[in-house]
N, C-alpha and C positions, 0 to 999 in steps of 0.2 A: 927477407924471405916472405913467401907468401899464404894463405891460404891458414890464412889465423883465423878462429871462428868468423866466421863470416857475417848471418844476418841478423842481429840481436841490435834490437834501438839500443841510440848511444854511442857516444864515442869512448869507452872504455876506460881504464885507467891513464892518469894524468902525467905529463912528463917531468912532471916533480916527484912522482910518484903516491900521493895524497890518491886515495880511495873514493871510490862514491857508494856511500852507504844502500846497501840491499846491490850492488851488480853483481851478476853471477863472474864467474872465472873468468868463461869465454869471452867476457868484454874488457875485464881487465886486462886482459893477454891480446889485446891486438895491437898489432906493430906498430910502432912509433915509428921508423924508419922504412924504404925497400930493401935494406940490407938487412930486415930482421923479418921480413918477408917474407912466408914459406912456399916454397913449391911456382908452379907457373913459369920456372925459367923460357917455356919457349916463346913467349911473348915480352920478357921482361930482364932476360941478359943483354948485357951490353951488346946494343949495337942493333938490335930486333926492334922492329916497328913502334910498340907501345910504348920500350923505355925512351925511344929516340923522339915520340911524342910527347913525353912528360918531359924530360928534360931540355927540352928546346921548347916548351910554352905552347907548342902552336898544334892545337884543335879545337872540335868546334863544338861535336855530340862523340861519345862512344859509347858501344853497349857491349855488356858483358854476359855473356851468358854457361850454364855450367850448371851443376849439381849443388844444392846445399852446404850451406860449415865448407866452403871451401875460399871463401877470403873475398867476396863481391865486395860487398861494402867495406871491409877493413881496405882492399886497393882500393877505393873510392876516395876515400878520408885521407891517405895516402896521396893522391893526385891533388887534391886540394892541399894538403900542407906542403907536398913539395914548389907547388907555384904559387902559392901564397895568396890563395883562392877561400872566398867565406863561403863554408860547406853547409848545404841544407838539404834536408832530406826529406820525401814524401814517399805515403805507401801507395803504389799503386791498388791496395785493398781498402784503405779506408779513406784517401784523401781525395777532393773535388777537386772540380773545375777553378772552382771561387779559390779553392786553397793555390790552386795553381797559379793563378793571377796574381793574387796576393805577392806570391814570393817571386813571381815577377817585376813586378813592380817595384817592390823594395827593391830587386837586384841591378834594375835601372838606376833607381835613384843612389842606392850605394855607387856604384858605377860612375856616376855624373860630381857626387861630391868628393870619393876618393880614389877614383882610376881602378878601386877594386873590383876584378871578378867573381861573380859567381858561379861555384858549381852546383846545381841541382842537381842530386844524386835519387832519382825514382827508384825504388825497391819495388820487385814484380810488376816491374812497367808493361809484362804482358796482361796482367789485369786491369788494365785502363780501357776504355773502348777505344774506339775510333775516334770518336768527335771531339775524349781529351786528347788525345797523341794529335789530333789534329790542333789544338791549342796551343801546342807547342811550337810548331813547326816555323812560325814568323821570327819569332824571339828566340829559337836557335841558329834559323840563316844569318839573321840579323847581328849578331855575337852579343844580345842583352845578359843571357845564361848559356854556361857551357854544360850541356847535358850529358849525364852520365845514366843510366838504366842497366838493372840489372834484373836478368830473369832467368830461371829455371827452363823454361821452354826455346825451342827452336824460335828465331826473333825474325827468319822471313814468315814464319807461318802466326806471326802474333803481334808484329811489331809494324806497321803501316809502311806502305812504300817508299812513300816520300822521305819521312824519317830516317831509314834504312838507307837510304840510297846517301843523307846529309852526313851520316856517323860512319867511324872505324869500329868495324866488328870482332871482338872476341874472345874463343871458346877455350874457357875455363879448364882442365881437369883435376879432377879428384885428386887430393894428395895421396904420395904414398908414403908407405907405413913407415919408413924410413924419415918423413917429415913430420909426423905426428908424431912417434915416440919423438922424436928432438923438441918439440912443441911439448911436450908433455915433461918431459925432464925439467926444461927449462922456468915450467907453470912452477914447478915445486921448489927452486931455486929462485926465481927472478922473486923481487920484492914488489910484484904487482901480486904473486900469486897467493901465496898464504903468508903474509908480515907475521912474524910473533910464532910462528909456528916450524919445525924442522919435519922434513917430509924425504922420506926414504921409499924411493918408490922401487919397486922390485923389476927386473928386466923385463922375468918373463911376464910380469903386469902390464907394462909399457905394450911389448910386443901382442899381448891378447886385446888390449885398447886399440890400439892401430890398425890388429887384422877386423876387431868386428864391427869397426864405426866407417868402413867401407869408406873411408878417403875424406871424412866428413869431422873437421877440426874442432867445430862444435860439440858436435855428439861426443867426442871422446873429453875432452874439456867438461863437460859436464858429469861425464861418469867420475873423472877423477877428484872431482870438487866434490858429489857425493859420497864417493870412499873416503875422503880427507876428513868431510864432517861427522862422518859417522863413525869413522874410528877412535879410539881411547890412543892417546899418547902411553909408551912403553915408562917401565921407570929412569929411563934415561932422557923421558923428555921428546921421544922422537916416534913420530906416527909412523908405522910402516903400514905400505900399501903392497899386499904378499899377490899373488894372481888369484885366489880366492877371494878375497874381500874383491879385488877389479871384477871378478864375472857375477859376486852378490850386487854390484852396482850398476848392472848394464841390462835390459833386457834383450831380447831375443833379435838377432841379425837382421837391422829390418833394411832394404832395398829402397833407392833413391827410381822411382817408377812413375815419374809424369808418364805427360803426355811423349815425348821423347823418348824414355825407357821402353814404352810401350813398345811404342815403330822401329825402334832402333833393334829390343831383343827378339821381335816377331821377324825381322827382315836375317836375325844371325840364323834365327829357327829355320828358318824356310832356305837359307843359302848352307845348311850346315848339309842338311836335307840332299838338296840336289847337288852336293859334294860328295855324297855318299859316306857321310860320316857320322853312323850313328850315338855314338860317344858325344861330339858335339853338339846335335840335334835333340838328345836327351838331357844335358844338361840346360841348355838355351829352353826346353821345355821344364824342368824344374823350375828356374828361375823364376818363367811365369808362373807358375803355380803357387810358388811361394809370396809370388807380388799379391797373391791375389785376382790375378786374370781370370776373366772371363773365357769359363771352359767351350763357353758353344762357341765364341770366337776361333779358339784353337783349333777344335773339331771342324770348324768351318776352311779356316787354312788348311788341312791336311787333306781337304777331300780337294780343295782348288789346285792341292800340289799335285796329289794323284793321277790328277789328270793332265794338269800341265805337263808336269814336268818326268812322271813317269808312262804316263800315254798308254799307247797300247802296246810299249816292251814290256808291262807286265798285266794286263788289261783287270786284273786279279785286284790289282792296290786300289782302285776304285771302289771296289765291294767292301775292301776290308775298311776305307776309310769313312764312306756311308754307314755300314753296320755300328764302326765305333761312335760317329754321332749320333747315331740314335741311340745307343747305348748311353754315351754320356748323359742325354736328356732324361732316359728313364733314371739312370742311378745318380748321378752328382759326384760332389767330393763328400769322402776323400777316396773312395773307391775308383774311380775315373780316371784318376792321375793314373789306371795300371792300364787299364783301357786305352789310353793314348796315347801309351809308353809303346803298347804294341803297335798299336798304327803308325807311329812316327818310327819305329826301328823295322818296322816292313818297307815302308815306304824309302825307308834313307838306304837299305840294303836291297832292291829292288831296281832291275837294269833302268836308265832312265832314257825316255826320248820325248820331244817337244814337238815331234813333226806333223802332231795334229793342230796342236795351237798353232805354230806358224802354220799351217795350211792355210787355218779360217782366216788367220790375220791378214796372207797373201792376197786370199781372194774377197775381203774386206776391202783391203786396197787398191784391189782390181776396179769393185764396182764404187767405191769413191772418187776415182780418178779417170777410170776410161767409159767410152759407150757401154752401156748396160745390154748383154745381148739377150735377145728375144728368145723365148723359148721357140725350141725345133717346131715346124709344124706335126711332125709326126710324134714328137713327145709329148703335143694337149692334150686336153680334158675333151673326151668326146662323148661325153653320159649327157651332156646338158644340152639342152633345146638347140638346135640347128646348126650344132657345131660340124656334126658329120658332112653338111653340105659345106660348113668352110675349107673343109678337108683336112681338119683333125685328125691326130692319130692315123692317118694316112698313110701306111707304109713301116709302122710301127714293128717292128722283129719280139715277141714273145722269148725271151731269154728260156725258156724252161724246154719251149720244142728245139733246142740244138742239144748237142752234145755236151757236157759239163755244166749247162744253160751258159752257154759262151756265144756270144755274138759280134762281129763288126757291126758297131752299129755308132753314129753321132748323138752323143749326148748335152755338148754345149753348146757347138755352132761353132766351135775355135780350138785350138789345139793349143792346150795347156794344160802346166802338170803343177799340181798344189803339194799336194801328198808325196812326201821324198822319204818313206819308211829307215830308221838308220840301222847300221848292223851292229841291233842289241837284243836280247831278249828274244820277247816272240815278235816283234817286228821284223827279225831276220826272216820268219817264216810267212808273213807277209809282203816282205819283199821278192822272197820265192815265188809266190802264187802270182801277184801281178807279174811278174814277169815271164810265167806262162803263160798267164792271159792274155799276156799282150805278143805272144807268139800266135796262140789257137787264133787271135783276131786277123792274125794275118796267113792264116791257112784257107781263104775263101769261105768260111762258113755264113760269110752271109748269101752265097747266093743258094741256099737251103741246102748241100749237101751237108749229108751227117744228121739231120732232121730225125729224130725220135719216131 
């Protein structure tokens, strides 16, 4: 199984079962085996790409990426003892270039006297620059190290191209709760977890461990190793772990929120939004709030939506989502969170239409791709020195002297329609008016009947 605390230096406990004095839990509890492996089936059942890659030997680099306490490194350690590969590890936080080379080198020369591989396993290999990931990249075409990297962040947006393009990619998820209570149970029985000690852990303990360490094997692994030590054994010898001692050992729900978190819950906020679902829209806006998000961010999305994506079906949501960011700016949290609760449920319950963005995007397009047309002569600037002799404004129709200030009259030089109002909101009533106007334009009113 997989998805046993994940990223704590260290290979954990021994498969003798022999301890290493001062390891927390979550190191002793990683898997010996993939059969004792939590979570990740869709990469790692029979017959799926990853296990068909470890069990046939044959790769070169892969990276893994995913969320914290979710088993990087424990499947890491795992790949190396399945193909019988000498496992070494570098952090992409604190290790060098030199460190890099170093363990190169040796993994050549291991290699040349005893046909062993090596896997070098980088931890937050998105924390390397460029110029290390570029150190790497000889001596993993090469097959000197079989590189394994594991990061928290999106790996096209942190991990080099070249590299990216030499490895098998991926994506991790969180275990669920259903893996970690088993994970947990098993902490309290297996003899890596407490030797010498009977450990009674309570369901509903299990099940509050699981729901509030958000899928994160570690975190709850360490809540339990603190409730274990800080409990008295009963007079029968036996510690129970009740669900009160579990929520005295855990603080408060905290959110796995890189860089990833970020883009990923701002893009559910904004799709919840123009699904008109403000139930969703509100909780995707909790979440950030809770992460810690930047409010003038948020404020900032809501007034991009307004416009986008509710336009002029409700021309209203623009005002209300300007007001609320400036609101936000004057007051802060934790005030603000009410302030943007309303703008985001006006906005998600507000008819939506896009037909102003795609207008400009259309004609964006236009003038990227085709001739750029010349302003009309009769639509120039005729105020400035000698224009009136070029014949500026020449013919010009005053909209206000007709009737409705309606006029036939040319305004691009080409007949083309950007603006396709849809039947929602008050764009319905937009859609009405142009298409009187564009009746009245064909009643002759240019040639000055109807004139004021």
């Amino acid at each position: 199984m997989a998805g046993e605390p994940g990223e704590a230096a260290g290979h954990g406990g021994h498969s003798d079962g022999r301890l290493v004095a001062g390891e927390p839990l979550a190191a002793r509890m990683r898997p010996e085996t993939l059969d004792e492996y939590a979570g990740q089936k869709h990469i790692l059942a029979e017959g799926k790409l990853l296990r068909r890659a470890i069990d046939a030997d044959q790769f070169t680099s892969i990276i893994l990426s995913g969320p914290p306490g979710i088993g990087k490194t424990s499947l890491s350690e795992l790949i190396a003892k399945r193909t019988d590969s000498e496992f070494v590890r570098l952090s992409g936080v604190s290790s060098t270039v030199a460190d890099v080379r170093r363990e190169i080198g040796y993994a050549i020369q291991r290699k040349r006297i005893s046909g062993r591989n090596t896997i070098l396993f980088i931890d937050e290999i998105h924390r390397f620059s460029k110029s290390q990931q570029d150190v790497l990249l000889p001596d993993v075409e090469s097959g000197n190290v079989r590189l394994v990297g594991a990061t928290t962040e999106n790996p096209f947006f942190y991990v080099i191209g070249p590299l990216v393009s030499r490895s098998l990619l991926f994506q991790l998820e969180a275990l669920s709760n259903s893996d970690i209570q088993a994970l947990l149970f098993r902490a309290c029985s297996d003899k890596r977890g407490f030797p010498n000690r009977k450990i009674e852990l309570d369901v509903k303990a299990a099940e509050f461990l699981a729901d509030i360490c958000e899928g994160d094997a570690r975190k709850s692994l360490n809540a339990l190793e603190l409730a274990v030590l800080t409990t008295d054994p009963d007079d029968a010898g036996v510690t129970r772990i009740s669900v009160e001692i579990a929520e005295a050992s855990i603080q408060k729900r905290a959110l796995s929120y890189g860089d990833d978190g970020h883009y990923d819950t701002a893009s559910a906020f904004i799709k919840s939004m123009r699904g008109s679902d403000p139930d969703a829209a509100v909780y995707w806006l909790a979440k950030m709030l809770h992460a810690g998000e930047d409010i003038n961010f948020i404020a900032r999305r809501i007034v991009i939506f307004a416009s986008e994506d509710v336009g002029n079906a409700d021309p209203r949501a623009l005002s209300v989502a300007v007001n609320a960011m400036q609101a936000v700016q004057m007051i802060g949290m934790p005030e603000a969170r009410i302030i943007l609760a309303q703008a985001v449920t006006y906005c998600a319950t507000a008819p939506k239409s896009n037909a102003s963005y795609a207008a400009v995007d259309a004609a964006l397009e236009d003038i990227r791709k085709q001739r750029v047309q010349p302003v009309p002569l009769h639509l120039r600037d005729s105020h400035s020195g000698g224009s009136k002799q070029l014949g500026h404004g020449d013919g010009y129709k005053y909209p206000h002297n007709y009737d409705g200030a309606i006029v036939r009259q040319d305004y691009m030089g080409v007949e083309k329609r950007y603006y396709n109002p849809v039947q929602s909101g008050y764009e319905v009533k937009i859609g009405e008016r142009l298409e009187y106007w564009k009746q009245c334009r064909g009643d002759g009113n240019e040639d000055g009947n109807g004139r004021k």
